[in-house]
C-alpha positions as CSV (number, residue, x, y, z in Angstrom):
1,X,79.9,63.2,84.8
2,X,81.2,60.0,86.9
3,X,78.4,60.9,90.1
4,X,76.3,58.5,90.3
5,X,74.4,59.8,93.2
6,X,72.9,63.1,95.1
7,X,75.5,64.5,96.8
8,X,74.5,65.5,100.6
9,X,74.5,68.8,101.7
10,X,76.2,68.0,105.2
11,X,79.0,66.1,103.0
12,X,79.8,69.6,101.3
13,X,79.3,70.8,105.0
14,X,82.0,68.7,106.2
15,X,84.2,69.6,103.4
16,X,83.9,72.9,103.3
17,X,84.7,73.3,106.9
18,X,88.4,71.6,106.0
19,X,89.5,73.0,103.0
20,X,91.1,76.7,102.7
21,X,88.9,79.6,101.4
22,X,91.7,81.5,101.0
23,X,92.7,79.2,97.8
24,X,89.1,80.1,96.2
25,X,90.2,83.5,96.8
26,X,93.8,83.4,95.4
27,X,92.5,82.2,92.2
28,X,89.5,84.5,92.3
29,X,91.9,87.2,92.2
30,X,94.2,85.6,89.5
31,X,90.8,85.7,87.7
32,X,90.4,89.3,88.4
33,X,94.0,89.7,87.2
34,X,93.2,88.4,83.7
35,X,89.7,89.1,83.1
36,X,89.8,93.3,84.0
37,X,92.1,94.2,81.2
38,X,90.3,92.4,78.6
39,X,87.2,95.3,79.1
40,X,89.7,97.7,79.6
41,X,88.4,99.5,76.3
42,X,84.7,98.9,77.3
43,X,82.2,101.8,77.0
44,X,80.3,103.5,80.0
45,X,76.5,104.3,79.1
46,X,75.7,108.0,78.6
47,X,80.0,108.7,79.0
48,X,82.7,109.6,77.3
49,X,86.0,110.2,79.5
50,X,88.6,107.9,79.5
51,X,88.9,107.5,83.6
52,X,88.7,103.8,85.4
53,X,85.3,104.3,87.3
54,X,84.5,102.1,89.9
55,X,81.2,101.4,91.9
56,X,82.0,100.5,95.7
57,X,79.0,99.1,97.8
58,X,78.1,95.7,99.9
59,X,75.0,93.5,99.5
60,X,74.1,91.9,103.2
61,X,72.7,88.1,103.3
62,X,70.7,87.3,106.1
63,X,71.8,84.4,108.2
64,X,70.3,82.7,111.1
65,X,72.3,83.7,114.4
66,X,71.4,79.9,115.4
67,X,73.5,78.2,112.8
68,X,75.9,81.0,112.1
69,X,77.1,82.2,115.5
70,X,80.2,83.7,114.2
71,X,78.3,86.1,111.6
72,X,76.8,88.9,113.8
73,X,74.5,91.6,112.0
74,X,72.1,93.8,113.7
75,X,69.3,93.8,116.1
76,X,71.0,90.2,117.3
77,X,70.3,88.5,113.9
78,X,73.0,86.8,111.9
79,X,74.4,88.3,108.5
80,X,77.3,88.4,105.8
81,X,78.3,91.3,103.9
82,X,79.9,90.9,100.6
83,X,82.0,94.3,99.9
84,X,82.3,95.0,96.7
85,X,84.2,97.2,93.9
86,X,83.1,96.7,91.0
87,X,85.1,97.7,87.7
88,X,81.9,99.6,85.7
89,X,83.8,99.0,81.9
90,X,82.9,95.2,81.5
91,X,80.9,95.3,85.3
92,X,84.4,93.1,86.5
93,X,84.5,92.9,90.4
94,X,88.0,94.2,91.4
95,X,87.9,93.8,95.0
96,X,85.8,91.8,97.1
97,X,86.1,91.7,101.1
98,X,83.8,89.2,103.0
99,X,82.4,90.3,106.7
100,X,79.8,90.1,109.1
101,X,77.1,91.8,109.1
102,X,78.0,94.9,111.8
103,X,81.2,95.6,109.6
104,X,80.1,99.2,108.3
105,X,80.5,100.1,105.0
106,X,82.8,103.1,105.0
107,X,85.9,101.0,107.0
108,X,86.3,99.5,103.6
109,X,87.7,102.7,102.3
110,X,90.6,102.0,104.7
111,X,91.8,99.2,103.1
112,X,91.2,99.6,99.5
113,X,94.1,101.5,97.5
114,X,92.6,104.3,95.0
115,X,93.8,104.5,91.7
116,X,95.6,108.2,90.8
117,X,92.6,109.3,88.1
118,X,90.2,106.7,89.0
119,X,86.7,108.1,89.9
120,X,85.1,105.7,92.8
121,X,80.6,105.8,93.1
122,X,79.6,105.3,96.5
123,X,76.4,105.5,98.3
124,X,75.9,108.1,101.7
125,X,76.7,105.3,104.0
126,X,80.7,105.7,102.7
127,X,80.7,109.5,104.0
128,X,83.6,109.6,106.4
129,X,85.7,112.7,105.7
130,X,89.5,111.0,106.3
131,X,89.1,108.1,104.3
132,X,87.7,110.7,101.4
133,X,90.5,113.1,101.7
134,X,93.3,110.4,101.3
135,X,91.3,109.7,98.3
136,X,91.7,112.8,96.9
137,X,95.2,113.4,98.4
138,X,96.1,110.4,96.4
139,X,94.6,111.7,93.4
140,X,91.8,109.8,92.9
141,X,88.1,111.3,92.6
142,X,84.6,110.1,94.5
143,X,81.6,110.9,93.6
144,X,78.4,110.1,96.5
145,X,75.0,111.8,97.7
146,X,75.3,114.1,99.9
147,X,73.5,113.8,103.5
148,X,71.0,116.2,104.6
149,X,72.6,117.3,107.5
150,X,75.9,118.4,106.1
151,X,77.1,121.5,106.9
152,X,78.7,123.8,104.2
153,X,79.4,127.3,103.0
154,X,79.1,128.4,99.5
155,X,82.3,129.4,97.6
156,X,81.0,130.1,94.1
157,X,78.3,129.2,92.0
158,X,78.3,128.1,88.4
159,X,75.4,129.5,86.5
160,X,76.1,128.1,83.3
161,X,73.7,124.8,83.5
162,X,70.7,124.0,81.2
163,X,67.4,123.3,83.9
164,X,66.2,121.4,80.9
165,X,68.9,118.1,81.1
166,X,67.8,118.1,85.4
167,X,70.3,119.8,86.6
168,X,69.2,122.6,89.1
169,X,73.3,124.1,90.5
170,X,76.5,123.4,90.7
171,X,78.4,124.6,93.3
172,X,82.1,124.9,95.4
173,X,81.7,124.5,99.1
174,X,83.6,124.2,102.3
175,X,82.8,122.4,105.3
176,X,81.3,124.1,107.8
177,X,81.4,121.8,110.8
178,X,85.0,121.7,113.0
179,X,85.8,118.5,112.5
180,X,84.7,117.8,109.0
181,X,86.3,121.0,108.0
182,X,89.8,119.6,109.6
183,X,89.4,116.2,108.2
184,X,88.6,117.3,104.9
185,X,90.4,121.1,104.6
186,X,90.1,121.7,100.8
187,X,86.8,122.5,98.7
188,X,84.4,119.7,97.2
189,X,82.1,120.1,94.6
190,X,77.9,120.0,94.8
191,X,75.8,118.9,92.1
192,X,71.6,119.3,92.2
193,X,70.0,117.3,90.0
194,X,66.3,116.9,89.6
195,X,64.7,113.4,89.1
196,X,61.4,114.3,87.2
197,X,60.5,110.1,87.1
198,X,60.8,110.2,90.7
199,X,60.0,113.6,91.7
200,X,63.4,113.8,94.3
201,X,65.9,116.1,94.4
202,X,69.1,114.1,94.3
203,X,72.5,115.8,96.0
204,X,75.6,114.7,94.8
205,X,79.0,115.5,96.6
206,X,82.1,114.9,94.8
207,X,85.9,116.3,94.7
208,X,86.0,116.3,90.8
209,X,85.9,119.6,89.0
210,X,87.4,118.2,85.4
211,X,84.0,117.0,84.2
212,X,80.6,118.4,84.1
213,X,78.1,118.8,86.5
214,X,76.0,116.4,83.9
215,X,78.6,113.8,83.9
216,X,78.4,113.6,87.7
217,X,74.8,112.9,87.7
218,X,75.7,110.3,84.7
219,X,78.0,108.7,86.7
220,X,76.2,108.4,89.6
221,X,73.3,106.9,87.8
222,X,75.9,103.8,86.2
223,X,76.4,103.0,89.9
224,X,73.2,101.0,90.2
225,X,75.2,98.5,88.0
226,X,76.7,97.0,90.9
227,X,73.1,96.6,92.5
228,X,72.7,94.6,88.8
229,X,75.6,92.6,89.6
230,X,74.9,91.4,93.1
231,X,71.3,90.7,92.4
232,X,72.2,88.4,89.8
233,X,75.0,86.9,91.8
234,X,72.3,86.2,94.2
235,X,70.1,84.7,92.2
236,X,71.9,82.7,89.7
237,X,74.5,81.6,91.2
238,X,72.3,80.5,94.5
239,X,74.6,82.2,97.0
240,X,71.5,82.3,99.7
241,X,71.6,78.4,100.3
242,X,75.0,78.2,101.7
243,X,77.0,74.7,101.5
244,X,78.1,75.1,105.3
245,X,77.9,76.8,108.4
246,X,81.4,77.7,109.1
247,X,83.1,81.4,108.6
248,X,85.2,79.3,106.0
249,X,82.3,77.2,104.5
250,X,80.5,80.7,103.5
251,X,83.7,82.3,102.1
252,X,84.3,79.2,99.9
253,X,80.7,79.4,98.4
254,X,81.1,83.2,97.8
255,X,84.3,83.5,96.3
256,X,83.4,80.2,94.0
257,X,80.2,82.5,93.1
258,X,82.5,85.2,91.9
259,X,84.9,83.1,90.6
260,X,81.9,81.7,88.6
261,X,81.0,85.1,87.3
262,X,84.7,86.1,86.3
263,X,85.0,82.9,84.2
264,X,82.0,83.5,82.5
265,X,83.2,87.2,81.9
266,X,86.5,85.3,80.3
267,X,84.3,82.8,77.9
268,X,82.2,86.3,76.8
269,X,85.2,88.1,75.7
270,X,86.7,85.2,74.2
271,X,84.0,84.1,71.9
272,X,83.5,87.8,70.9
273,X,79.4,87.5,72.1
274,X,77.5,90.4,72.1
275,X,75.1,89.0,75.0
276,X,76.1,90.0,78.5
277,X,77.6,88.4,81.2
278,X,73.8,88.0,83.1
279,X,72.3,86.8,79.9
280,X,74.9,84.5,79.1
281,X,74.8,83.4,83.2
282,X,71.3,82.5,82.7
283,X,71.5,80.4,79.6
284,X,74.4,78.3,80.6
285,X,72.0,78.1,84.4
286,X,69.4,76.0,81.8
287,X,72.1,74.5,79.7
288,X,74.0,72.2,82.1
289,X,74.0,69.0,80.1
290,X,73.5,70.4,76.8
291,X,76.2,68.8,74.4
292,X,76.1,72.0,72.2
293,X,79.4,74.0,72.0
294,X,79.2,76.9,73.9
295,X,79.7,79.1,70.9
296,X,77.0,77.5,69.1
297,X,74.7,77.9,72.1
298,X,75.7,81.2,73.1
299,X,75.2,82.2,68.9
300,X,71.6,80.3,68.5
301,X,69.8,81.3,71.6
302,X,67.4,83.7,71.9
303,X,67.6,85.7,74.7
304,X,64.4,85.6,76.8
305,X,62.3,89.2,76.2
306,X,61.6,89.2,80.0
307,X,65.1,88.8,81.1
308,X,66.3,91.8,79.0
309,X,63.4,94.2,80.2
310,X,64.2,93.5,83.8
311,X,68.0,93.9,83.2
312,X,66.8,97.2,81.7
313,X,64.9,98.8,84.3
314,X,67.8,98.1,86.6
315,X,70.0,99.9,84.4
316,X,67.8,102.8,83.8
317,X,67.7,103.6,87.4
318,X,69.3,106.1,89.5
């Protein structure tokens, strides 16, 4: 490969702190550009509607305060967060905004632009009422769990639900509270739903009325692919040991992380493999200076037993 020695870490240091991240970005995003359409067609497990659904969250890596004085988290230690939307037909990140770690989670939904049809899975920490009701002004649907202290009145009830699939109501609410109820003005939609594995009651709170209450709790459960997606960012792509200390030296590393994963995305359509974008991730991780084609290594391999289990019982998981 023409290196003839280690490279040192404060040499990529060095480097890092000169060069742009913004340019990882731009091509990150021509990435996104090209990669998202190829799994336009792809299939959502246990669903069968024809929306663009999306799973919005952040992962937060912890930083020390020392070193990385310009990343502030909480309780005075240092963090990143990595926001992320993440395209759940092909799991193709569409958006990705880079913080520290006392950025909270629901100011993203200021500066992302919903979709008109597109149905967006969020967590409880993205319950902000204004945000929500441009969503739906603009014609886009969430779906997210319901806190415990919300405040509603009861509209109507629909009694037509089998006990049997989970599901325990469905109902049409208003907000109670002043402020809420003036932020958000129109009904929303409340779904109960019965985890038996886990013995919790799980809330959902969502704006869209076209599917069933089933499909809500379906889609909310495909959400924990983007938990899938950052652990294996994480852990294959070694985004923990970062190649600098600079704001810009820990951009560059994460966007050439998920330019990484997009690329990879790109070589899985192309060569029409049925493996997925972790398992493939993980081979090429043991294959570095393999001279085999990547179609013939990608074709011969077996997949690991272990790997698929665990990649299982994260998508199993509410």
């Amino acid at each position: 490969m023409g290196i003839k020695q280690n490279v040192n870490q404060s040499t990529l240091s060095r480097a890092n702190e000169k060069r742009d991240w913004r340019i990882f970005a731009d091509f990150g995003e021509y990435l996104i550009k090209l990669v998202r359409p190829l799994y336009s067609n792809s299939s959502i497990p246990n669903l069968d509607i024809d929306n663009d659904v999306f799973a919005l969250d952040s992962t937060t890596i912890s930083l020390s305060i020392k070193l990385f004085s310009w990343a502030q988290g909480k309780y005075s230690r240092g963090a990143v967060k990595v926001h992320t939307l993440l395209d759940l037909r092909g799991s193709i990140p569409t958006f990705i905004l880079i913080t520290d770690g006392k950025y909270h989670d629901s100011n993203v939904l200021d500066v992302i632009i919903p979709l008109p049809g597109a149905i967006y899975l969020m967590d409880k920490a993205y319950i902000d009422f204004a945000p929500l009701y441009k969503m739906h002004k603009a014609g886009a649907f969430f779906v997210t769990r319901a806190k415990v202290t919300l405040d509603y009145k009861v509209m109507e009830c629909n009694y037509n639900i089998d006990e049997k699939t989970g599901l325990r109501s469905d109902k049409t609410i208003r907000l109670n509270g002043p402020k809420s109820k003036q932020l958000y003005p129109e009904i929303l939609r409340l779904v109960e739903y019965q985890d038996d594995e886990k013995d919790l009651l799980l809330i959902f709170l969502s704006n869209n009325f076209e599917v069933s209450a089933l499909e809500i709790a379906h889609l909310y459960r495909n959400r924990w692919q983007i938990e899938v997606f950052f652990k294996w960012i994480k852990q294959n792509l070694t985004i923990k040991t970062l190649w600098g200390h600079s704001e810009n030296a820990v951009k560059i590393h994460i966007w050439i992380a998920i330019c990484t994963y997009l690329i990879v995305a790109y070589v899985k359509f192309s060569i029409k493999s049925t493996l997925s974008i972790y398992e493939i991730i993980q081979i090429l991780g043991i294959s570095t200076l393999d001279k085999t084609s990547i179609r013939e290594l990608l074709t011969e391999i077996q997949v690991n037993q272990n790997f698929k289990e665990q990649y299982d019982l994260f998508n199993t998981q509410f």
